[in-house]
C-alpha positions in Angstrom: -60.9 26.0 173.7 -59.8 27.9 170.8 -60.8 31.4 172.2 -58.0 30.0 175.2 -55.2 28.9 173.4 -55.1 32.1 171.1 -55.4 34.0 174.8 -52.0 32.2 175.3 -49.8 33.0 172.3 -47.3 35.6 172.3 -46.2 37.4 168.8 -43.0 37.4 169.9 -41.4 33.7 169.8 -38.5 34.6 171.4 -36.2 37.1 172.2 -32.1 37.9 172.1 -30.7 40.8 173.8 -32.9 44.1 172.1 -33.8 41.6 169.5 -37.2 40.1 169.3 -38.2 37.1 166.9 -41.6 36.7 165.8 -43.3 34.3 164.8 -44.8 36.3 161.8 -40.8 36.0 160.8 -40.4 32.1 161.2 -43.8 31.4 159.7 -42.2 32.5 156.8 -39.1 31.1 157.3 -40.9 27.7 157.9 -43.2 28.6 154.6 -39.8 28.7 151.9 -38.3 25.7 153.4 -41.5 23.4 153.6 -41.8 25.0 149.6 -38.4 24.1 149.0 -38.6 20.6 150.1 -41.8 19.9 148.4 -40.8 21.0 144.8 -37.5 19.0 145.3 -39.8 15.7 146.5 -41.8 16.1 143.6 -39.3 16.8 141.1 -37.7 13.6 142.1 -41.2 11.9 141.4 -41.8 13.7 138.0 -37.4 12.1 137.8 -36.6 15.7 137.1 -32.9 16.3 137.1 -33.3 19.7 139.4 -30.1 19.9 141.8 -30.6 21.3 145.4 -28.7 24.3 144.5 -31.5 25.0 141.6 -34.0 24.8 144.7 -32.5 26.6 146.8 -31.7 29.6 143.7 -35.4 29.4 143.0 -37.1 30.0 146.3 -34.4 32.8 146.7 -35.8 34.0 143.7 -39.6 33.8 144.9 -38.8 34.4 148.5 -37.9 38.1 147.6 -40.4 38.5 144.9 -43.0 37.6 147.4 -42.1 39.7 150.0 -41.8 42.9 147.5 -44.7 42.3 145.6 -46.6 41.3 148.5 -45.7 44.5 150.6 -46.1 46.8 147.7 -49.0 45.5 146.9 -50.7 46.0 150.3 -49.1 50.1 150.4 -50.8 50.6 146.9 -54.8 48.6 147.4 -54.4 48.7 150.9 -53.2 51.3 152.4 -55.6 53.9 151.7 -53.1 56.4 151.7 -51.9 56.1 155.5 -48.5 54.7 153.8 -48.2 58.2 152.0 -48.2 60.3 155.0 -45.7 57.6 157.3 -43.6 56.2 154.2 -41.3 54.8 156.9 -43.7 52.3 158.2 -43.6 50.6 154.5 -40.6 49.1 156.1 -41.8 47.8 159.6 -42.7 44.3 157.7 -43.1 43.1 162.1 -46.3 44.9 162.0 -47.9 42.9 158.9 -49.5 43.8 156.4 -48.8 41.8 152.9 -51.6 41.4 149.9 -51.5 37.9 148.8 -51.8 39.3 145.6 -49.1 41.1 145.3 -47.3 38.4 146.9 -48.0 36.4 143.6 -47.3 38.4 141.1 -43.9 39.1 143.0 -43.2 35.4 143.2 -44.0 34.4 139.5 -41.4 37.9 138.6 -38.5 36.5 141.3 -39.2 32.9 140.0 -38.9 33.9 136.3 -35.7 35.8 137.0 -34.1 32.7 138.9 -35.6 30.4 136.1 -33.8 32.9 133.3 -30.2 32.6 135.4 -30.3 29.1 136.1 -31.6 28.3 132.5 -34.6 25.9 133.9 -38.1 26.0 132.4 -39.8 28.1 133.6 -43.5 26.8 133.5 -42.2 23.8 134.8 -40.6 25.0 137.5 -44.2 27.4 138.2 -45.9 24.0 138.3 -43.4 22.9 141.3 -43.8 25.9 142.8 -47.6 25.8 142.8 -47.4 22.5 144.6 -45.6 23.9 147.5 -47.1 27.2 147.7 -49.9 26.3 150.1 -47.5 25.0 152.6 -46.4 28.7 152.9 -49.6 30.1 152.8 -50.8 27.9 155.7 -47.9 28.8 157.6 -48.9 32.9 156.8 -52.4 32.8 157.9 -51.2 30.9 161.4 -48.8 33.9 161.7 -51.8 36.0 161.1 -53.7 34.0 163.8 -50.9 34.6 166.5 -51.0 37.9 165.3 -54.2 39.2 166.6 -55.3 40.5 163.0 -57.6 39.6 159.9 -60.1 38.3 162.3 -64.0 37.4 161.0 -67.5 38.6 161.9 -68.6 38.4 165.2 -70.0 34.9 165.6 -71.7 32.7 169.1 -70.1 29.4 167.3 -68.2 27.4 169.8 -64.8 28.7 168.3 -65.2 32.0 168.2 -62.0 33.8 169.4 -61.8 37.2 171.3 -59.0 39.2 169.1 -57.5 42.0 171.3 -58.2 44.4 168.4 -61.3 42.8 167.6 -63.4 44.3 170.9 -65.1 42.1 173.6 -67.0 40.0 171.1 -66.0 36.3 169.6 -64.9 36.4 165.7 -64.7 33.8 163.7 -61.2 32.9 163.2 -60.9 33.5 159.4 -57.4 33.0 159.3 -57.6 29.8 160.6 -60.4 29.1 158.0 -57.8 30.2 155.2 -55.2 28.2 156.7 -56.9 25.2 156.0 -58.6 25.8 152.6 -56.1 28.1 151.3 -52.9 25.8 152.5 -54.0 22.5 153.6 -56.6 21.8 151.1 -55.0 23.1 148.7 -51.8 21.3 148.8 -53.2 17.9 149.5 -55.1 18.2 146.2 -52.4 19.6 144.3 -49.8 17.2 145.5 -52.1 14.5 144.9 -52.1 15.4 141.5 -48.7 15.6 141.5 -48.2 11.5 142.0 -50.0 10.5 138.2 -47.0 9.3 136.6 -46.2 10.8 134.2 -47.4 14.2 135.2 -49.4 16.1 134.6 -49.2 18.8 131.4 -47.1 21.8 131.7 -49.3 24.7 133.0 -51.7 21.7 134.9 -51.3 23.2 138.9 -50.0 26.7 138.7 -53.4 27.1 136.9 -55.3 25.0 139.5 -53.5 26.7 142.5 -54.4 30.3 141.3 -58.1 29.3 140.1 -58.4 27.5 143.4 -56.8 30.2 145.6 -59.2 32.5 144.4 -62.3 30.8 145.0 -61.2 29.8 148.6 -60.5 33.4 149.1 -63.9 34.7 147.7 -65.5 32.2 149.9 -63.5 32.9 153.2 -63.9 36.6 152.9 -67.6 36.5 152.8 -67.2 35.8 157.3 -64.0 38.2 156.8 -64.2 41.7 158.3 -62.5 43.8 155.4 -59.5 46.2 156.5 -60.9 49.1 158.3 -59.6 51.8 156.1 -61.3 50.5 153.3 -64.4 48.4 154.3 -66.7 46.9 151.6 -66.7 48.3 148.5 -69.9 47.9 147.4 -72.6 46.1 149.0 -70.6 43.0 150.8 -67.9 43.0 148.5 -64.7 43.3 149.5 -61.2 44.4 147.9 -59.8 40.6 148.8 -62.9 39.3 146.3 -62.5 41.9 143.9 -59.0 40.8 143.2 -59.2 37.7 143.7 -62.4 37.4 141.3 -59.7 37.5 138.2 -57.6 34.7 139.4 -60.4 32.3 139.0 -61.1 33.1 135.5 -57.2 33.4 135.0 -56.3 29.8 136.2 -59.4 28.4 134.2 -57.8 29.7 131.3 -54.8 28.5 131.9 -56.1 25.0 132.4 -57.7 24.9 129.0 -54.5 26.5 127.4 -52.7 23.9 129.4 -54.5 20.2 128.2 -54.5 21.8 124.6 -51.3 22.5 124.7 -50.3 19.2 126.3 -47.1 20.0 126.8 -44.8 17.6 128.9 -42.8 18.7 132.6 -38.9 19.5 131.8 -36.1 21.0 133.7 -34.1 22.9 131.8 -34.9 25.2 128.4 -34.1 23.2 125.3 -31.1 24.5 123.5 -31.6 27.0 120.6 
């Protein structure tokens, strides 16, 4: 059943003229705005004076940081030098290739630079951020689906899908795995943390979703084939644990930093 409706999909949505829209494009179109919507829910919850127009400036701010961190990211751990001899492929974004990592780091930059402009707080606004995140990342790892790539072992479970890149031989569908811890999960236990009134301490989810995020990935990439160009590093481990090893131990810190702290949610930056 699976196996079929993958057989089905198109990468290309649509198409205008010369112009062909992907879905790899509208999954993260889709991603921001379901973001967007959930920080402004929740800051209405948390009775958070954030405007739509601070919204709307912040996932600017993170939309671009994710997509240049995310990119550069993938050039520099996962490239394996390919990027160095065909630099202009760094820019054919269509063909994939982001490191969730990267990604991160590039969203916490943009968001910090929007929170600095706007004057809004800018662990607050991490926390609301956190809470949305998987919604994008859900809507990611479908593209990746549709996409044909990231695909698993080779499995005879009754949802195994043929991948046209993956040879005659059902795979688990890891990104479909990811999908649902990395974005579903993740976000129904984040949000549902996010309806104790009065929330939860400063610091609270954008430590839970990066020490959650990194165990889901650890997990998921152990029926993950690694990127050809690099296989496993050692043994079974792969370049997706390796990194994503530090974001557990990361967000656990950040948790006890955050209930010692206990410092309360607030909009903007108090004035000096």
């Amino acid at each position: 059943m699976l196996n079929s409706i993958y057989q089905a999909l198109d990468p290309v949505a649509f198409s205008l003229g010369p112009l062909s829209v992907r879905w790899y494009g509208i999954a993260y179109l889709l991603g921001f705005i379901c973001a967007g919507v959930a920080i402004y829910r929740v800051a209405r919850h948390w009775k958070l004076p954030l405007t739509l127009d601070d919204v709307l400036s912040l996932i600017l701010g993170i939309a671009f940081g994710v997509i240049l961190g995310g990119r550069l990211f993938y050039v520099i751990f996962y490239g394996a030098g390919h990027y160095l001899a065909n630099p202009l492929e760094i820019f054919m974004l269509h063909q994939g290739g982001m490191s969730f990592h990267g990604g991160l780091i590039g969203a916490l930059i943009g968001g910090y630079l929007a929170c600095r402009s706007l004057q809004l707080d800018f662990f607050t606004m991490s926390d609301l951020a956190a809470i949305g995140a998987p919604l994008g990342i859900f809507f990611g790892r479908i593209a990746n689906f549709i996409n044909g790539e990231l695909w698993g072992k080779a499995t005879d479970l009754p949802w195994g899908v043929v991948f046209e890149t993956g040879g005659n031989v059902a795979r688990h569908p890891s990104q479909l795995y990811e999908a649902g811890l990395e974005g579903l999960v993740m976000f129904l236990i984040l949000f549902t943390l996010s309806r104790k009134v009065p929330p939860r301490y400063q610091g609270t989810f954008i430590g839970s979703f990066i020490m959650l995020y990194g165990i889901f990935r650890i997990i998921v990439e152990f029926v993950r084939i690694p990127d050809a160009q690099l296989g496993y590093l050692f043994g079974f481990i792969t370049m997706g644990q390796l990194l994503s090893l530090p974001l557990v131990i990361i967000g656990a810190l950040i948790l006890r930093k955050a209930y010692s702290a206990k410092r309360p949610q607030r909009t903007r930056l108090a004035a000096s």
